[in-house]
PDB file of N, CA, C, O and CB in Angstrom:
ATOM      1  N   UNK A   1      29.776  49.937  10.167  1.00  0.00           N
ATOM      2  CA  UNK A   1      29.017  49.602   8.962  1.00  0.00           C
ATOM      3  C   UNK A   1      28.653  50.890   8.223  1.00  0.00           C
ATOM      4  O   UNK A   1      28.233  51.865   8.844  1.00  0.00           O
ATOM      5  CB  UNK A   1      27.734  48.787   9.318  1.00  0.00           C
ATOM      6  N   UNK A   2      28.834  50.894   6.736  1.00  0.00           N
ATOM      7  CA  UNK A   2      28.291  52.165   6.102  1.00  0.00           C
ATOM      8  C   UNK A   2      27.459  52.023   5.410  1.00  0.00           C
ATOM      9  O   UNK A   2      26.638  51.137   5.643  1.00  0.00           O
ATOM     10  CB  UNK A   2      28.997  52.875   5.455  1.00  0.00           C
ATOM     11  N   UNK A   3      27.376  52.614   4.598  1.00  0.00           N
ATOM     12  CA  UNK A   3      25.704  53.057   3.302  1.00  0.00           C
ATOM     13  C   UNK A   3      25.669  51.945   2.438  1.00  0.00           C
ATOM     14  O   UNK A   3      26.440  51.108   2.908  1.00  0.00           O
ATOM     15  CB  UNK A   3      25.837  54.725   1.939  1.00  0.00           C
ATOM     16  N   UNK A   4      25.245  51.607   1.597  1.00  0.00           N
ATOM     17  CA  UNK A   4      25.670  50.760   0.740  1.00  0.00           C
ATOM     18  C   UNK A   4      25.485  51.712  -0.343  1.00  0.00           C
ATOM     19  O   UNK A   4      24.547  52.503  -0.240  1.00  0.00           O
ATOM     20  CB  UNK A   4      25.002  49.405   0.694  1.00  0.00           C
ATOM     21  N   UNK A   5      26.237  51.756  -1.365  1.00  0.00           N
ATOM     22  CA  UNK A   5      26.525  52.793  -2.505  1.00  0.00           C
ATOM     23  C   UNK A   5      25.458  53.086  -3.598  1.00  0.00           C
ATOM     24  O   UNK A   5      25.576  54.010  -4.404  1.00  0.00           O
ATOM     25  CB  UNK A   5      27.731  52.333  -3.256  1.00  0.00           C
ATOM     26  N   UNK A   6      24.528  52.325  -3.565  1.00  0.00           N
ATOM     27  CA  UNK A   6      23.401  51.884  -4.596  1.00  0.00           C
ATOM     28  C   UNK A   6      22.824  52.674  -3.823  1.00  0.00           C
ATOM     29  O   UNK A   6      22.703  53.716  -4.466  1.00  0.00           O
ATOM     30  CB  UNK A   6      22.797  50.352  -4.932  1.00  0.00           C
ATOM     31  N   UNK A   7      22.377  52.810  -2.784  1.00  0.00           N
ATOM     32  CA  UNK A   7      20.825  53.165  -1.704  1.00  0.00           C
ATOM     33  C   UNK A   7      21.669  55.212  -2.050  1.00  0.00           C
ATOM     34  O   UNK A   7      20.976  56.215  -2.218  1.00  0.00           O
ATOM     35  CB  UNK A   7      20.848  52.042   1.122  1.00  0.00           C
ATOM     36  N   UNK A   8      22.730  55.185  -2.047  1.00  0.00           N
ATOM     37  CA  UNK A   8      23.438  56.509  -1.528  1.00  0.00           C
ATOM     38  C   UNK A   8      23.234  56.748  -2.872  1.00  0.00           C
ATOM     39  O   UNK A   8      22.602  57.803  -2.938  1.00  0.00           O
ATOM     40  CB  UNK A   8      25.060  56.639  -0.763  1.00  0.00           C
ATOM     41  N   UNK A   9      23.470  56.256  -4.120  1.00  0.00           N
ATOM     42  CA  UNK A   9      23.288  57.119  -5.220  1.00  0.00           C
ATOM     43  C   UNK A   9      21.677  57.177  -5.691  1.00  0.00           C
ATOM     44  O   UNK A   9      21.365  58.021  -6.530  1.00  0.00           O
ATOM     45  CB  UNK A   9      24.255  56.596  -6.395  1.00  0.00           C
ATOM     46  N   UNK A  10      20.676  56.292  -5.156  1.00  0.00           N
ATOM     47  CA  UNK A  10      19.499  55.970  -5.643  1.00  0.00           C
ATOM     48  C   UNK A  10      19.189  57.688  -4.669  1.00  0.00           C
ATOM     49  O   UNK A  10      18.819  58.710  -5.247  1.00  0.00           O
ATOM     50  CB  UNK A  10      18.694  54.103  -5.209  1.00  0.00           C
ATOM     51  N   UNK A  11      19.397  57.617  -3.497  1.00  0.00           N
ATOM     52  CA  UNK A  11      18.979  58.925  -2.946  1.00  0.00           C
ATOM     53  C   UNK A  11      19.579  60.125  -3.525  1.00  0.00           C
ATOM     54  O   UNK A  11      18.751  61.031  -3.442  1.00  0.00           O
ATOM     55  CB  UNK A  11      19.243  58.967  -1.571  1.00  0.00           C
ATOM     56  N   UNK A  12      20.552  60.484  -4.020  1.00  0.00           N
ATOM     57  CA  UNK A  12      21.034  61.431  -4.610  1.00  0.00           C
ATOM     58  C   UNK A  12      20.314  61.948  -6.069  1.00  0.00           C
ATOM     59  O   UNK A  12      20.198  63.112  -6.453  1.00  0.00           O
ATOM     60  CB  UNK A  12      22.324  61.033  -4.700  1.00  0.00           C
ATOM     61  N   UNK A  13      19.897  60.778  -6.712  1.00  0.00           N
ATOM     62  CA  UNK A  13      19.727  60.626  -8.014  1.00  0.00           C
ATOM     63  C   UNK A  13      18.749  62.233  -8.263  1.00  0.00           C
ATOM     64  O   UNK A  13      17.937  62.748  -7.494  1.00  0.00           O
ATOM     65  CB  UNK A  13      18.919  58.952  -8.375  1.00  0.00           C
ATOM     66  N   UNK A  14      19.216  62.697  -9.609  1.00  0.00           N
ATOM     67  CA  UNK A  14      17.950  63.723  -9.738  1.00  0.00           C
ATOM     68  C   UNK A  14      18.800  65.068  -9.712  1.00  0.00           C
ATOM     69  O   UNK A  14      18.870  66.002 -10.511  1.00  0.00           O
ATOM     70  CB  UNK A  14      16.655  63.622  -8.326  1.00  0.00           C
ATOM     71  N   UNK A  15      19.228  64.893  -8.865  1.00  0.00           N
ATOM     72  CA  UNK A  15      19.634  66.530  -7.993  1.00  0.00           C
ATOM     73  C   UNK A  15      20.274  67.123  -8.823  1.00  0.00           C
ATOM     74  O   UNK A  15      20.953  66.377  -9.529  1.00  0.00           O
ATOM     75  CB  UNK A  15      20.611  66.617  -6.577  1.00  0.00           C
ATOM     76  N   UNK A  16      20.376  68.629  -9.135  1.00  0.00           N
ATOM     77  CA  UNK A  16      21.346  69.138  -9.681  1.00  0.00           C
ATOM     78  C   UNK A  16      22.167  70.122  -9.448  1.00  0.00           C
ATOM     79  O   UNK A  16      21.952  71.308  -9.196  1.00  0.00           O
ATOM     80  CB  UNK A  16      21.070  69.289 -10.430  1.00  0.00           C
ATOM     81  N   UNK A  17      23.235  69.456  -9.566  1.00  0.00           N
ATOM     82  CA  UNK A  17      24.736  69.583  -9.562  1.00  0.00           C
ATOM     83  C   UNK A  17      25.178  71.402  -9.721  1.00  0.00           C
ATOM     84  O   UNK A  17      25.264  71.559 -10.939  1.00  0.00           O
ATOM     85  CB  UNK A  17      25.365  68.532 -11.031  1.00  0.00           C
ATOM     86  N   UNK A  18      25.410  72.454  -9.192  1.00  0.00           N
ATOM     87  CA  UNK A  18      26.703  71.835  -8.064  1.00  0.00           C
ATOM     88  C   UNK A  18      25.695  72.500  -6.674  1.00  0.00           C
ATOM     89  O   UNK A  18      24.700  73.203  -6.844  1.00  0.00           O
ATOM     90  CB  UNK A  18      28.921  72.834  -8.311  1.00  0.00           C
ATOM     91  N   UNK A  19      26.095  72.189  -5.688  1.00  0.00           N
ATOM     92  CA  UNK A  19      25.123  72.295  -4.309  1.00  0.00           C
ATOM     93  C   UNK A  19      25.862  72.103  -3.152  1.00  0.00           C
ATOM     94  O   UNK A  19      27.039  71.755  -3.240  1.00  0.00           O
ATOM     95  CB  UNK A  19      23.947  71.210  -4.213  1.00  0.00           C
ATOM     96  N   UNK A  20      25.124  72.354  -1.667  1.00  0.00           N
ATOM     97  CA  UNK A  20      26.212  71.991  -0.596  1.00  0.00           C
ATOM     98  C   UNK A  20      25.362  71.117  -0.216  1.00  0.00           C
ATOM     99  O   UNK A  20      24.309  70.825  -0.782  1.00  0.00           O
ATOM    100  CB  UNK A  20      26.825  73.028   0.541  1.00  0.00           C
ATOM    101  N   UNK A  21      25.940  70.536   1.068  1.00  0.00           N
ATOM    102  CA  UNK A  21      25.502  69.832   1.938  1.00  0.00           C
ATOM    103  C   UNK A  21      23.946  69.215   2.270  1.00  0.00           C
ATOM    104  O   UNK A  21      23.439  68.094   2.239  1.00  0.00           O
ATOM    105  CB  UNK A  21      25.918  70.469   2.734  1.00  0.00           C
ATOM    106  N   UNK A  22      23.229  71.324   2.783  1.00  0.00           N
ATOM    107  CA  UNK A  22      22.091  71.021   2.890  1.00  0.00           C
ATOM    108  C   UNK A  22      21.314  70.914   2.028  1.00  0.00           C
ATOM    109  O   UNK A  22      20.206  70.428   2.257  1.00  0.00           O
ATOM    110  CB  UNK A  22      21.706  71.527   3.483  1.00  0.00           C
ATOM    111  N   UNK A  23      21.697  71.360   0.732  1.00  0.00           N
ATOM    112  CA  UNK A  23      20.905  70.966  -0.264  1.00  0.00           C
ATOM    113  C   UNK A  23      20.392  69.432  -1.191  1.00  0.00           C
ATOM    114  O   UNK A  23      19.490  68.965  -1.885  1.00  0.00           O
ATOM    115  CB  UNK A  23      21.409  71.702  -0.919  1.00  0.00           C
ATOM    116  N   UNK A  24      22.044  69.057  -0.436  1.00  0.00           N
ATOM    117  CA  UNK A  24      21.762  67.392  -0.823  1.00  0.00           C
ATOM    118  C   UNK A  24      21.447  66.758   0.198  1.00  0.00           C
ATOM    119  O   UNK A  24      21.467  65.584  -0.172  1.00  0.00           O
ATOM    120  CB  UNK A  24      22.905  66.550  -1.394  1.00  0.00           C
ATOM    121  N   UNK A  25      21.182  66.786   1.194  1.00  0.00           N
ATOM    122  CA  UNK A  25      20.420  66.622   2.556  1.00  0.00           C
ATOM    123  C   UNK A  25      19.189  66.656   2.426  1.00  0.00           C
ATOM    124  O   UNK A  25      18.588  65.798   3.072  1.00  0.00           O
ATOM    125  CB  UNK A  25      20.667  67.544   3.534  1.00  0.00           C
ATOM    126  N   UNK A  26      18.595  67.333   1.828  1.00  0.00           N
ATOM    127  CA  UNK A  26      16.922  67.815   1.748  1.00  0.00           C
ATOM    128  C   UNK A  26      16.567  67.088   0.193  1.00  0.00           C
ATOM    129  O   UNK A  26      15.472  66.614  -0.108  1.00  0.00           O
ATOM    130  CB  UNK A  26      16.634  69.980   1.734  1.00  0.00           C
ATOM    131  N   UNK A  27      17.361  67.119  -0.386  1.00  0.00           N
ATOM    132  CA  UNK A  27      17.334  65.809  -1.674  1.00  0.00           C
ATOM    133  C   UNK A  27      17.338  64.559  -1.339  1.00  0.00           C
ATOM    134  O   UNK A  27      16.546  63.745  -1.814  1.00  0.00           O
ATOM    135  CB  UNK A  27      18.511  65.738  -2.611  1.00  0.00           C
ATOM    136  N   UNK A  28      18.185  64.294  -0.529  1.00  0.00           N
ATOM    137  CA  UNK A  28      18.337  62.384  -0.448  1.00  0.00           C
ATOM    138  C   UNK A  28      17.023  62.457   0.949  1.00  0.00           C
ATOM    139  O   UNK A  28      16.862  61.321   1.396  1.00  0.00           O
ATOM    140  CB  UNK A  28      20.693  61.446   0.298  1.00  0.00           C
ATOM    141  N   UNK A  29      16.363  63.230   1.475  1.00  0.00           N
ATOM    142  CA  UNK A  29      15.419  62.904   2.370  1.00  0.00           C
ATOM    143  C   UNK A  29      14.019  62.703   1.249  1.00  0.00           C
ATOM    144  O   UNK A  29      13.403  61.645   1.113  1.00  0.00           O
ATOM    145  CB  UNK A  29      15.322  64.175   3.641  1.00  0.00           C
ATOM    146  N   UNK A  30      13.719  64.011   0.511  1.00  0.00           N
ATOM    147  CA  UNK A  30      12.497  64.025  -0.454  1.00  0.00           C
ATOM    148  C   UNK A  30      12.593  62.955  -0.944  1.00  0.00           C
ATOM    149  O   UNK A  30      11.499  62.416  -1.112  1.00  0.00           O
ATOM    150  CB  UNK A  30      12.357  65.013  -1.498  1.00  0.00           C
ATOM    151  N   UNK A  31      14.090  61.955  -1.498  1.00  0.00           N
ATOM    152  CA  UNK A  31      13.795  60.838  -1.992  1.00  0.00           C
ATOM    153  C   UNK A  31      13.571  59.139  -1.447  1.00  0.00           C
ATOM    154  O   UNK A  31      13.498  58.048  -2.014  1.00  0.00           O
ATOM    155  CB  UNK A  31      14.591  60.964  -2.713  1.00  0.00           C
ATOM    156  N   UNK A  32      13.508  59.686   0.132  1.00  0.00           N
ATOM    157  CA  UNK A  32      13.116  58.690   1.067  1.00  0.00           C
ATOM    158  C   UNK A  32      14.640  58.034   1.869  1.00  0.00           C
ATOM    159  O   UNK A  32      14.711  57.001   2.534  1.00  0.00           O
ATOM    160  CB  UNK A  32      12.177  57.464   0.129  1.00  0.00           C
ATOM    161  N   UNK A  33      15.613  58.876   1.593  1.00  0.00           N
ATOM    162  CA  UNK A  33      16.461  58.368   2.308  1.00  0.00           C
ATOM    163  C   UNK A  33      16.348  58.227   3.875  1.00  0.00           C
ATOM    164  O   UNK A  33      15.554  59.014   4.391  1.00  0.00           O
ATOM    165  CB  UNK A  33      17.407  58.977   1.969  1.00  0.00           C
ATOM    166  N   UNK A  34      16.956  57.427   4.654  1.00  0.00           N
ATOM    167  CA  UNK A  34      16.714  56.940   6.110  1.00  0.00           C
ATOM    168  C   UNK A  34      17.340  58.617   6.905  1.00  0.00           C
ATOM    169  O   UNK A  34      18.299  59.146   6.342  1.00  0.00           O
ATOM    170  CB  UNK A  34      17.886  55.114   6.567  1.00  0.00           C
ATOM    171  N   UNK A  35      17.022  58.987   7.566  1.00  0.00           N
ATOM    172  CA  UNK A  35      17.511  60.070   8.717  1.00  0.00           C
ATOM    173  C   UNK A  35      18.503  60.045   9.149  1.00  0.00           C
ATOM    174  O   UNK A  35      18.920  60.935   9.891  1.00  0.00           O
ATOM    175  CB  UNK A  35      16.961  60.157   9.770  1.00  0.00           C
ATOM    176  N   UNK A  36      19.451  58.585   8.670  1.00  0.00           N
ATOM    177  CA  UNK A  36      20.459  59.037   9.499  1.00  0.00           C
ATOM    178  C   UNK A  36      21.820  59.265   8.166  1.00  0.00           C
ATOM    179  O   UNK A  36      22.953  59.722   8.021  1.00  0.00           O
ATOM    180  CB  UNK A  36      20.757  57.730  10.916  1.00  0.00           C
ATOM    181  N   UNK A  37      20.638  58.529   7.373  1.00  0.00           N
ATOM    182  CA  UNK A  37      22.272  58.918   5.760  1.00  0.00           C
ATOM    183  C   UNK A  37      21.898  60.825   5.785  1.00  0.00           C
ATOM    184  O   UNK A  37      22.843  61.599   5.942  1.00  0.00           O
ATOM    185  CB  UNK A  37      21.603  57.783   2.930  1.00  0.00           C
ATOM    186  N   UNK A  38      20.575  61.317   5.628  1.00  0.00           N
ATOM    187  CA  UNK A  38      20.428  62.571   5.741  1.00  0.00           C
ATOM    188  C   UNK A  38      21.465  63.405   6.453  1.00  0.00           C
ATOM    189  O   UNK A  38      22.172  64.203   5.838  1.00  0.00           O
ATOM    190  CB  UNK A  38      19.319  62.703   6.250  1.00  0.00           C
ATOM    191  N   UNK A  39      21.543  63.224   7.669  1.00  0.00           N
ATOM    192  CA  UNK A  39      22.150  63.608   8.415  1.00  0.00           C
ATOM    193  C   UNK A  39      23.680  63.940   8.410  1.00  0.00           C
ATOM    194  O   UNK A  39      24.235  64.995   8.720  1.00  0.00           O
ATOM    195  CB  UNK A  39      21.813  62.978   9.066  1.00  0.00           C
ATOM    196  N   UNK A  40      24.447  62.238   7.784  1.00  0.00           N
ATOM    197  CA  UNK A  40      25.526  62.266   7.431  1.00  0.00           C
ATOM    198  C   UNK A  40      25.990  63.381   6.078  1.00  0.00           C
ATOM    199  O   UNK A  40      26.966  64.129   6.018  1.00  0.00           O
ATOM    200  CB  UNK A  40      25.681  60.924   7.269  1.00  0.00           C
ATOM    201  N   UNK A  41      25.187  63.215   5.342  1.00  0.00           N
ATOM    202  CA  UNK A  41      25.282  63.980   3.859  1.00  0.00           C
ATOM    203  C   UNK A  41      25.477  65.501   4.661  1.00  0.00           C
ATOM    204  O   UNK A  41      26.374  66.311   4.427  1.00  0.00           O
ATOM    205  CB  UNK A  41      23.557  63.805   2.586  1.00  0.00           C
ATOM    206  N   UNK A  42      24.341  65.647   5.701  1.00  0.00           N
ATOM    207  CA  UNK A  42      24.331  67.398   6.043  1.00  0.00           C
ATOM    208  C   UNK A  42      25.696  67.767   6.756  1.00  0.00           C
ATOM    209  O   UNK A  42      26.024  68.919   7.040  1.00  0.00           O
ATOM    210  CB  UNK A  42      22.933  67.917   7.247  1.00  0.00           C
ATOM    211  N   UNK A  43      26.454  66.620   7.010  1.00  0.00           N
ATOM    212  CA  UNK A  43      27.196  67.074   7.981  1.00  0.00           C
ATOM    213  C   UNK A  43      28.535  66.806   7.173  1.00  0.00           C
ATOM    214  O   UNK A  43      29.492  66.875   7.943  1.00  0.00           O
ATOM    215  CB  UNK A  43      26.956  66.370   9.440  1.00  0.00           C
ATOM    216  N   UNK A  44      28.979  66.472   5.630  1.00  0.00           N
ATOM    217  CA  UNK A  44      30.024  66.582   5.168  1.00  0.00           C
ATOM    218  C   UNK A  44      30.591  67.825   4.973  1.00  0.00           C
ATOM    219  O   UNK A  44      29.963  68.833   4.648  1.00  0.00           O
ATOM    220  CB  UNK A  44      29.989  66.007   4.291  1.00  0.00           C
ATOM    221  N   UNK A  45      31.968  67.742   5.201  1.00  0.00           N
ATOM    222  CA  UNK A  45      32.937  68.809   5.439  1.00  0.00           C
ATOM    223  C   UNK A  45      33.430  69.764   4.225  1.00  0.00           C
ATOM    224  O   UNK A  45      34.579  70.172   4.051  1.00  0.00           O
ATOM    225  CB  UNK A  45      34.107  68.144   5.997  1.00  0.00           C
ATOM    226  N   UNK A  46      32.363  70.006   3.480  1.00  0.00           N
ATOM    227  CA  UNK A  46      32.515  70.483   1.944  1.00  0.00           C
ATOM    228  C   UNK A  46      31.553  71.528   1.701  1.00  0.00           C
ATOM    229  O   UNK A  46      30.419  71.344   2.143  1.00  0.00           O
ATOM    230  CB  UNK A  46      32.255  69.307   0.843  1.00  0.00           C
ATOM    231  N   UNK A  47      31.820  72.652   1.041  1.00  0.00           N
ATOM    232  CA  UNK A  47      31.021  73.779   0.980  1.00  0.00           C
ATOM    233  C   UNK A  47      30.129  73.470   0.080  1.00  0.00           C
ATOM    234  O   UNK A  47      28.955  73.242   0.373  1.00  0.00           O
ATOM    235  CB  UNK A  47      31.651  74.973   0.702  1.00  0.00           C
ATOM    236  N   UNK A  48      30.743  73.419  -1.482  1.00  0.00           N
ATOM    237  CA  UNK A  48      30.353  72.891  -2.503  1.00  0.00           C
ATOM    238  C   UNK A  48      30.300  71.383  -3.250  1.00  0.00           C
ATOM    239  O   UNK A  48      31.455  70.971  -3.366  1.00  0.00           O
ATOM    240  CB  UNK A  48      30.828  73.546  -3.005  1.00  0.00           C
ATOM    241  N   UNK A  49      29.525  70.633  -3.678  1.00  0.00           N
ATOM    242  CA  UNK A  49      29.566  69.542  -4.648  1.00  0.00           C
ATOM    243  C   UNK A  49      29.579  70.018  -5.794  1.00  0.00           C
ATOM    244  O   UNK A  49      29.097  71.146  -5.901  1.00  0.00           O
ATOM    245  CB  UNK A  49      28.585  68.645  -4.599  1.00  0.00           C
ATOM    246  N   UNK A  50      30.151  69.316  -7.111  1.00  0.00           N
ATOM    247  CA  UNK A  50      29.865  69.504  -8.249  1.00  0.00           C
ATOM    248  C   UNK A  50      29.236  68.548  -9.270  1.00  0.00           C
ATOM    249  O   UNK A  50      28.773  68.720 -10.398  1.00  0.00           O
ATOM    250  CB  UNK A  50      30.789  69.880  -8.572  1.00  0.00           C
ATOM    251  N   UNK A  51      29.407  67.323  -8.356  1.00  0.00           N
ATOM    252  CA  UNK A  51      28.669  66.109  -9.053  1.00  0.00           C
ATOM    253  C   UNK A  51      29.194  65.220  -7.981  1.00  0.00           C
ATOM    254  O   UNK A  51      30.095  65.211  -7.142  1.00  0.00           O
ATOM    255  CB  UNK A  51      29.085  65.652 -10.783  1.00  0.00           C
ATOM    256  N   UNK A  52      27.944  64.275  -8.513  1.00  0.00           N
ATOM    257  CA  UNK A  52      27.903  62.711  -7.655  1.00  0.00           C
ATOM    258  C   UNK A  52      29.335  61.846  -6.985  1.00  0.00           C
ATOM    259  O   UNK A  52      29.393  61.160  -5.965  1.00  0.00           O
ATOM    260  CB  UNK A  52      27.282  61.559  -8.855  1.00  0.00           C
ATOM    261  N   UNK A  53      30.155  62.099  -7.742  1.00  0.00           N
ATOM    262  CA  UNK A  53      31.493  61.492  -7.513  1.00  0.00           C
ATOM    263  C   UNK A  53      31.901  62.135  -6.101  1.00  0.00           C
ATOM    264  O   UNK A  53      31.879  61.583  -5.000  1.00  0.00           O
ATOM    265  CB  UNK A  53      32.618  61.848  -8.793  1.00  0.00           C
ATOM    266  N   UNK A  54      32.344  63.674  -6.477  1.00  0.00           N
ATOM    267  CA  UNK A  54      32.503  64.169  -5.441  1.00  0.00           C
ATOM    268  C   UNK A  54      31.955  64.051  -3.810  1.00  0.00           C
ATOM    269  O   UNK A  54      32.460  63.994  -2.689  1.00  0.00           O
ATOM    270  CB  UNK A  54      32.348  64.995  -5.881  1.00  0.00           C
ATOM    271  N   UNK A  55      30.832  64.053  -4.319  1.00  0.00           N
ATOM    272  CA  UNK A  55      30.068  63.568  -2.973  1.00  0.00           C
ATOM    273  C   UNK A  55      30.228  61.740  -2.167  1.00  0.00           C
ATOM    274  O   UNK A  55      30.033  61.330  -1.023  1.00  0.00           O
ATOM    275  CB  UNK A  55      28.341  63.797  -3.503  1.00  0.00           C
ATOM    276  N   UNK A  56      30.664  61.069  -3.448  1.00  0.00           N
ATOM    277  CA  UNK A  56      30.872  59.671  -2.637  1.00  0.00           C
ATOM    278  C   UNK A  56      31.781  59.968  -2.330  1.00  0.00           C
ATOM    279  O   UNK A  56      31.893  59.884  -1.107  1.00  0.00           O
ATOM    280  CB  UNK A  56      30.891  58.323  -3.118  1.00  0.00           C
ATOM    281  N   UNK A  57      33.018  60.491  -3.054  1.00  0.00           N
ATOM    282  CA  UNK A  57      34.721  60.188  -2.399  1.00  0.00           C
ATOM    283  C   UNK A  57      34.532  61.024  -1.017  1.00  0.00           C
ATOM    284  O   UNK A  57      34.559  60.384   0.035  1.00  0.00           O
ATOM    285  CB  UNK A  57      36.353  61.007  -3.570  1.00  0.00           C
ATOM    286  N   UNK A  58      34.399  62.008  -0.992  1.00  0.00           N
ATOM    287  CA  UNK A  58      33.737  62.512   0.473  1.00  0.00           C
ATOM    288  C   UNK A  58      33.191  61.652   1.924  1.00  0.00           C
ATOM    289  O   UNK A  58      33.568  61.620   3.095  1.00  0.00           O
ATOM    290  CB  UNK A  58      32.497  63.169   0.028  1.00  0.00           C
ATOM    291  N   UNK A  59      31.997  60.934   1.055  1.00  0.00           N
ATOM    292  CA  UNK A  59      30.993  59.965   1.924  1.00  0.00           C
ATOM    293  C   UNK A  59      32.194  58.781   2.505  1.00  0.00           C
ATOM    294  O   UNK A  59      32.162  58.229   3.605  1.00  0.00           O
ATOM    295  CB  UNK A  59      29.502  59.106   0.733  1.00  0.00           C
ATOM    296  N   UNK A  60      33.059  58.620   1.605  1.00  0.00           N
ATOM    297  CA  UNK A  60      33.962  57.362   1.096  1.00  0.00           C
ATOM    298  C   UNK A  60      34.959  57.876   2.749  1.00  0.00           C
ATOM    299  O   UNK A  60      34.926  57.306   3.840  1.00  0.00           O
ATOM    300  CB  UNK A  60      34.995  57.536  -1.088  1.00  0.00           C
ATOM    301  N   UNK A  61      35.751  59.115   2.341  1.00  0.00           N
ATOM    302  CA  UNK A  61      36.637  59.188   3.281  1.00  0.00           C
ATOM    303  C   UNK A  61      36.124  59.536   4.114  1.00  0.00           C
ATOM    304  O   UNK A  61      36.901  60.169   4.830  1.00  0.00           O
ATOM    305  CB  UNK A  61      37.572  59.752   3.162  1.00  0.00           C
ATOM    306  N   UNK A  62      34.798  59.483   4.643  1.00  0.00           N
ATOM    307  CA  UNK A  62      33.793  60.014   5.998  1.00  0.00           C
ATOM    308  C   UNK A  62      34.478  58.578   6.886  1.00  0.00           C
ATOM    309  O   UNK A  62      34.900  58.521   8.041  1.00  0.00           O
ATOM    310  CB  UNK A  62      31.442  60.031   5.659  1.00  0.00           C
ATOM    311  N   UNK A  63      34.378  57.468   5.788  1.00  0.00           N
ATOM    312  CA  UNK A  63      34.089  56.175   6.284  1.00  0.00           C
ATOM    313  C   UNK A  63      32.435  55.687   6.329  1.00  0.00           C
ATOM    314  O   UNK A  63      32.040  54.697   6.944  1.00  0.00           O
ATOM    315  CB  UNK A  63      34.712  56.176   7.705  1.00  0.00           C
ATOM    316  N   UNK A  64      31.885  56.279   5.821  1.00  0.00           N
ATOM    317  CA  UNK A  64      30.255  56.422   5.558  1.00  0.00           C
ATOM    318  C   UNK A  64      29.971  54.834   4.727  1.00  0.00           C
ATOM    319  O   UNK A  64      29.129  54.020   5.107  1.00  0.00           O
ATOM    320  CB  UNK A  64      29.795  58.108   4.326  1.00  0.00           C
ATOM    321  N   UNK A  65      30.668  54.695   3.818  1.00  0.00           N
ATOM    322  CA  UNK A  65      30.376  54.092   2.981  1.00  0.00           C
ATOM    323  C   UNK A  65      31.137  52.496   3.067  1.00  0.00           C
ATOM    324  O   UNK A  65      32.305  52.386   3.438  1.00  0.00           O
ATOM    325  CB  UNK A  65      30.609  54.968   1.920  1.00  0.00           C
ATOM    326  N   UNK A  66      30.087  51.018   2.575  1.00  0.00           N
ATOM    327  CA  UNK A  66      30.454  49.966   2.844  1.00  0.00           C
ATOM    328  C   UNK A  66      29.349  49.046   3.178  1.00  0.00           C
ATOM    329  O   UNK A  66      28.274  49.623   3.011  1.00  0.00           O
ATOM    330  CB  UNK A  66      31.320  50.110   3.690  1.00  0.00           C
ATOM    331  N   UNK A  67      29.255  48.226   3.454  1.00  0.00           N
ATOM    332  CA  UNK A  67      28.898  47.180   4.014  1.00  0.00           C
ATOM    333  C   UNK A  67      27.355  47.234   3.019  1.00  0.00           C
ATOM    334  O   UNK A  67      27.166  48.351   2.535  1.00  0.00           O
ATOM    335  CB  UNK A  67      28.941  47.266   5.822  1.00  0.00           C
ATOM    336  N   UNK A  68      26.495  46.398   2.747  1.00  0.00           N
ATOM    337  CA  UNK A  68      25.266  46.135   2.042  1.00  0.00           C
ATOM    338  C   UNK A  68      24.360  45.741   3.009  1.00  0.00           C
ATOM    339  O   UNK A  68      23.207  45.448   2.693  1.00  0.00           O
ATOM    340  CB  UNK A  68      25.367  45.133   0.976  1.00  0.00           C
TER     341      UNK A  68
END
């Protein structure tokens, strides 16, 4: 089962663009995300983001993402 895409961009929302991992890690937590999407975000295989997209297709091919 994965994130549901709404909750993953509602936690992202705000942030600005471009950033790594832990920086969007410590963003989707300040915005109440659960500990374990945190976690996942800290642990994608990407130095840099440059925007939101990037970060789902990422989340996407984690297999992160799905189910409501």
């Amino acid at each position: 089962m994965g994130y549901d895409v709404t909750q993953v961009q509602k936690s992202l929302a705000g942030f600005q663009y471009p950033g790594g991992p832990d920086d969007l890690a410590q963003h989707a937590s300040s915005q109440g995300a659960d500990q374990q999407l945190v976690d996942t975000i800290k642990g994608l295989d990407k130095e840099q983001f440059d925007g939101p997209n990037a970060v789902m297709k990422k989340l996407s091919e984690a297999g992160a993402l799905g189910g409501s």
